[in-house]
C-alpha angles and dihedrals in degrees: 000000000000090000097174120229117250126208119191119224135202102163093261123132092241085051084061093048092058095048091055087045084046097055091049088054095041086052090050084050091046084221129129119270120240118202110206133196128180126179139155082225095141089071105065099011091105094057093049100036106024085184083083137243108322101058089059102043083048095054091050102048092050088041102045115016103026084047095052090046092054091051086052095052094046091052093044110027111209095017114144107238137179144190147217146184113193115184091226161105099286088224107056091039086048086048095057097038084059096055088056100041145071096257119326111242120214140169124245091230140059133192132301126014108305091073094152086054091056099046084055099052104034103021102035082040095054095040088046100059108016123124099217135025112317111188121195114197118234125159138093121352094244087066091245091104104118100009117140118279157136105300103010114127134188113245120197119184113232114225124205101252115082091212091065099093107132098090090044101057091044093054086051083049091050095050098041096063081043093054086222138129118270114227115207119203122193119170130215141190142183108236114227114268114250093230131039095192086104111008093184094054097048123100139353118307118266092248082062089066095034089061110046091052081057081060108051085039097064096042096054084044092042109082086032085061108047083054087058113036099155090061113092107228117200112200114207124171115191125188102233147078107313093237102057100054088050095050081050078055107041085069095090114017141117102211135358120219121203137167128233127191131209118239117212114267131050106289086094115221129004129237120208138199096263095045091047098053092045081056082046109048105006114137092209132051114275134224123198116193127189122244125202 
């Protein structure tokens, strides 16, 4: 299916810097480009542009959206793009441009100064509930964090449930079209031992634990393998919080991979801690995918 990929744009610089990191991706896919604005401009557009709205809605869409197509065409010479204004809340619009793309591209800033804020309140929204990929941009200020390169590699992080494969078979496909390793990262910890009367006799070994994340590592990694068998998969388990070993990861990488379940109910998926601090302080660009 040529799903095209969507980016969605709000005139910040990190906005430009995913829509640069979107039309490489939308050339790997060999699929068209779509340039998306939302906005909730048509409350407060007569205040700023008395004219009316037309003006305004005109001026946003040459400003924002014709500028960002035009980056993308530059970047990516031939590539089919196209562009939208929607008169709307950006996460519910975003919401419903992932469901119908091959993965929906965002920064990891807004405008303005309060970027983390904004990455709480659109992009962990959006991660959180969409029904397809969504991919925030981190990286290098100059955009180039997470292109495609010598040495880059794609990381997923393995979750404990051998059903959880989504995410899994979309990192092998990223790094398929990259021609590049794939890294799997399963983390591991000791419980605490129920009694401290004698701390060395408590609990299983830590080779018990290692290996059964071993395990589980090689069964979630087993049937996307054999799918993909030109791509070089290197397995590492590390003892540890799962966080920190994918934001180790995340250094020099050219994309993250993680899962995300839906929980029962209608807040749509859930983000976790470990899956909210990768968004945060990941040094790659970042891609959630929903699991079922």
């Amino acid at each position: 299916m040529d799903l095209p990929i969507v980016v969605g744009v709000d005139g910040s610089e990190s906005s430009l810097r995913a829509v640069d990191w979107a039309a490489d991706e939308a050339a790997l896919r060999e699929v068209p480009l779509h340039v998306l604005y939302a906005s909730l401009w048509e409350r407060y557009e007569q205040a700023v542009f008395p004219t009316g709205p037309q003006r305004s809605e005109r001026m946003l869409t040459d400003v924002l959206v014709v500028a960002a197509a035009r980056r993308a065409r530059r970047r990516v010479p031939g590539m089919k793009v196209t562009t939208e204004v929607v008169a709307a809340g950006p996460v519910p619009v975003l919401r419903r441009a992932a469901s119908k793309a091959s993965a929906l591209v965002v920064g990891n800033r807004g405008r303005g100064g309060a970027g983390e804020l904004l990455l709480g309140s659109v992009g962990l929204a959006v991660a959180g509930r969409a029904d397809g990929p969504v991919v925030v941009v981190r990286g290098d200020a100059d955009g180039q964090g997470g292109a495609p390169g010598p040495g880059r590699r794609v990381v997923v992080g393995v979750p404990g449930e051998p059903d959880a494969t989504r995410a899994v078979r979309f990192a092998f496909r990223e790094a398929a079209r990259r021609r590049v390793p794939l890294e799997a990262v399963r983390a591991w910890h000791r419980p605490a031992p129920e009694s401290t009367d004698f701390p060395l006799f408590t609990g299983e070994p830590a080779d018990a634990y290692r290996q059964r994340a071993a395990e589980t590592l090689e069964a979630v990694l087993r049937g996307p393998a054999e799918e993909h068998p030109d791509v070089e998969v290197h397995r590492r388990t590390v003892e540890g919080h799962a966080r920190t070993a994918l934001l180790d990861a995340s250094a020099d990488a050219a994309l993250l991979v993680i899962g995300a379940r839906r929980p029962h109910g209608r807040f749509g998926l859930h983000i976790g801690r470990v899956t909210h601090g990768v968004l945060h302080h990941a040094e790659c660009p970042v891609a959630v995918v929903p699991e079922p």
